[in-house]
C-alpha positions in Angstrom: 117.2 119.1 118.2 119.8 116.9 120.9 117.0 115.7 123.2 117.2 112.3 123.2 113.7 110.2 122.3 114.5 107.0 123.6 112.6 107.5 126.9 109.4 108.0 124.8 109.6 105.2 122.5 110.5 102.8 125.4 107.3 104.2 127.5 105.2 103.5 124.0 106.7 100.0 123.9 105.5 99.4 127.4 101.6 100.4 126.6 101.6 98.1 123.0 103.2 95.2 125.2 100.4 95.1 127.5 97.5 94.9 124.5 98.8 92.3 122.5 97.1 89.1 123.0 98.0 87.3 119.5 100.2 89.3 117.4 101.9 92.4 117.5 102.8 93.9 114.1 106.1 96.0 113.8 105.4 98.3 110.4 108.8 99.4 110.2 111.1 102.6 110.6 113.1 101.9 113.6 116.1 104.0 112.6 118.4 104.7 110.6 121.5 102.5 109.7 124.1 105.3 109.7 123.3 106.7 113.4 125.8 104.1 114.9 125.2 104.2 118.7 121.8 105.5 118.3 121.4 102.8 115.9 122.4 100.0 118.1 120.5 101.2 120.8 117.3 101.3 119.0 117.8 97.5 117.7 118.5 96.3 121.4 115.4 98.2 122.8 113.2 96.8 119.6 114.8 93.0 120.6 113.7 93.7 124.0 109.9 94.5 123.1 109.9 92.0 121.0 111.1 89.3 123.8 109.0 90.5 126.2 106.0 90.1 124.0 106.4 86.6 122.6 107.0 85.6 126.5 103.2 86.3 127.5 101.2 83.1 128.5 99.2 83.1 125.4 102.3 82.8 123.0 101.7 85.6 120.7 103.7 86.5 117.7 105.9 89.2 117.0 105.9 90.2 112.7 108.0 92.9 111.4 108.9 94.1 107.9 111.6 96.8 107.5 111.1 100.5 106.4 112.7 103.4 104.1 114.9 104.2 107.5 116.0 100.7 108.5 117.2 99.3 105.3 120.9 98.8 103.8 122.2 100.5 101.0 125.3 98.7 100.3 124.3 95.9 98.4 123.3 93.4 101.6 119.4 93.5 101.4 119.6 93.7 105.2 117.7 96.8 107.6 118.1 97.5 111.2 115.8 94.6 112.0 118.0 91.9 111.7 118.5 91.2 114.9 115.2 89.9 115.4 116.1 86.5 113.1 118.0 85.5 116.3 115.1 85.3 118.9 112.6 82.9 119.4 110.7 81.2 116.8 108.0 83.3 117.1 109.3 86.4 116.2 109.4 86.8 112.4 111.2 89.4 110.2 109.6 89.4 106.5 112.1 91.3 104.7 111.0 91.0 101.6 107.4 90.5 99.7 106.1 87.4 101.0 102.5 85.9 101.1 102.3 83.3 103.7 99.5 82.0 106.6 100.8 81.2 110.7 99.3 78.7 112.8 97.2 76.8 109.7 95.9 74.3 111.9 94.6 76.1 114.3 91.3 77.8 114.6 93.1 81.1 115.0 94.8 80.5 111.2 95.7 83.9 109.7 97.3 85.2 106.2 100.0 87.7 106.2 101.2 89.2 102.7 103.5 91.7 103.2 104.9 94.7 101.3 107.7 95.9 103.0 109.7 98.9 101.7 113.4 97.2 100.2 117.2 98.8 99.6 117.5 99.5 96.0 119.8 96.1 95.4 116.7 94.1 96.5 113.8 96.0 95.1 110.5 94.3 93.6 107.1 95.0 91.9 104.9 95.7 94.5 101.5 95.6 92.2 102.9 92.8 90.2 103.5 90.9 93.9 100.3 91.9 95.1 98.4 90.9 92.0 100.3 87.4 91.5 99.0 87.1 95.3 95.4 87.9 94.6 95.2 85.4 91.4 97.2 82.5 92.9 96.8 82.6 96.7 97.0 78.3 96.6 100.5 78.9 95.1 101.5 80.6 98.5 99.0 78.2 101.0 97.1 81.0 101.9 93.7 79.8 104.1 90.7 81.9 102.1 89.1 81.7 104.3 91.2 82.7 107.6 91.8 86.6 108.0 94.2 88.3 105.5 96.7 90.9 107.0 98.1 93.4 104.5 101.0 94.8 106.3 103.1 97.0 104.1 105.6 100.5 104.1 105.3 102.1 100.8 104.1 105.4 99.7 100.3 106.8 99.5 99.3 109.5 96.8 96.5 111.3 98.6 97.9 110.6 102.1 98.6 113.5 104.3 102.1 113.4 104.5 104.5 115.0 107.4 107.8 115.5 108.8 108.8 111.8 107.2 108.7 113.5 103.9 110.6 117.1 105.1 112.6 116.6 108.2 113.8 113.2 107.9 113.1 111.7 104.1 115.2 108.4 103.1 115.1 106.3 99.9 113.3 106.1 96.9 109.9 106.5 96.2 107.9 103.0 96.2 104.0 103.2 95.5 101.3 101.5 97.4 99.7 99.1 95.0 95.9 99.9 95.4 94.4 97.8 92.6 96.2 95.0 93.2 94.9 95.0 96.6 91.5 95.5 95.8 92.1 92.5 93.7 93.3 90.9 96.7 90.6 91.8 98.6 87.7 90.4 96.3 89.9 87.2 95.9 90.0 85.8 99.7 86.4 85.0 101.8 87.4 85.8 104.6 88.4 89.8 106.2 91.3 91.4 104.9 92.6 94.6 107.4 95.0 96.6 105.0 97.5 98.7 107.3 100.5 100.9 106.2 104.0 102.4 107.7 106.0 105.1 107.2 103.4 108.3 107.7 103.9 109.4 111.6 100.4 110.9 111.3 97.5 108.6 112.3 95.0 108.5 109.6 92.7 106.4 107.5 92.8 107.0 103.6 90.3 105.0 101.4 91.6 104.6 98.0 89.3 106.2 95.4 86.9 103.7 93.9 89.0 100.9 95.2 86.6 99.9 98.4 88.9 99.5 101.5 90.6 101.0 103.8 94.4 101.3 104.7 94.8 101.8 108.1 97.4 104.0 109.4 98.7 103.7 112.4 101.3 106.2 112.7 104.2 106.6 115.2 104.6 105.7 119.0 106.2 108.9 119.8 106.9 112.7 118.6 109.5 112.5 116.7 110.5 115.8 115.8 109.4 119.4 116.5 106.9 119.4 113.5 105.1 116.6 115.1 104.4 118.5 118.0 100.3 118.2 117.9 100.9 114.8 116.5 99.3 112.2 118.9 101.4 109.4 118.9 99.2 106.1 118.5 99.1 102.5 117.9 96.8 99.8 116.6 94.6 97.3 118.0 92.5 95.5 115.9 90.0 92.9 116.9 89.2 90.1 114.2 
């Protein structure tokens, strides 16, 4: 509606940056490729967050995967978030599906497997990924016993959707592999936190019959005049 949201997404950065004490998880949807200045403005306030959060005294982590809005369509298999490959070591983009564990000599060892949404010219399986992850986690070096984070943007059946799906919808249609996960689930010892993009609205949805949770987060800030008595949210989890 020309007011500019910038202001309210930077304010939001500001409160996340001052709860993360390990690792701040980034669950996509920045903006959209084709906005040019907009667009470059977003990725240089997203590489500032993420600076300013790796820089605490505790050395946490930055991890982001790329939404519907940030990815490519011309063939590249690159999103919005590419900038982030060119700060410090501990900021990590996983651009495509990828099971994987940080820190595994540490006490604080966690697993990450991550479902990120994909341009068409890179797509994958997500349920076939997720399930090849819950059979084989040695093939990958996950830690079964460390906590599991399921970070992914794909679509929910069942989820209340919002304005993401009417006011500003991009991309295909990827589903949200629930059996696959619950597959996952059962398969590590340790706690597995299952979180999902893309729906601006905060809200859990439990999967029926499938026995977790995907958390929803939702967005840092209104985004449109439809989310007007959204209240914009973040996560923190304690594991």
């Amino acid at each position: 509606m020309g007011v500019a949201r910038f202001g309210d997404v930077e304010r939001a950065f500001a409160r996340v940056a001052a709860q993360v004490a390990d690792v701040h998880f980034f669950l996509g949807d920045l903006t959209d490729p084709e906005d040019g200045m907009a667009a470059l403005r977003a990725t240089t306030m997203l590489a500032n967050h993420a600076s300013r959060v790796v820089a605490g005294d505790r050395g946490p982590r930055f991890i982001a995967i790329p939404g519907n809005h940030d990815v490519f369509e011309d063939g590249s298999g690159e999103s919005t978030l590419q900038v982030l490959g060119a700060l410090s070591p501990e900021v990590t983009l996983l651009s495509g599906p990828t099971a994987c564990v940080f820190d595994r000599e540490s006490a604080d060892a966690f697993n990450v497997v991550a479902l990120p949404f994909t341009a068409s010219s890179h797509t994958y399986d997500p349920d076939k990924f997720a399930r090849e992850v819950a059979e084989h986690p040695d093939r990958y070096g996950l830690v079964q016993t460390a906590p599991t984070f399921v970070i992914g943007h794909l679509m929910i059946p069942g989820v209340q959707p919002g304005e993401e799906t009417k006011e500003v919808p991009r991309g295909r249609e990827v589903m949200f592999p629930f059996e696959a996960v619950r597959d996952l689930c059962a398969s590590m010892r340790g706690d597995v936190f299952v979180t999902n993009g893309h729906y601006h609205r905060r809200q859990e949805f439990k999967p029926p019959g499938m026995g977790y949770t995907i958390h929803i987060p939702g967005a840092m800030a209104r985004l449109t005049m439809g989310e007007e008595r959204h209240e914009p949210a973040f996560l923190v989890v304690e594991v």
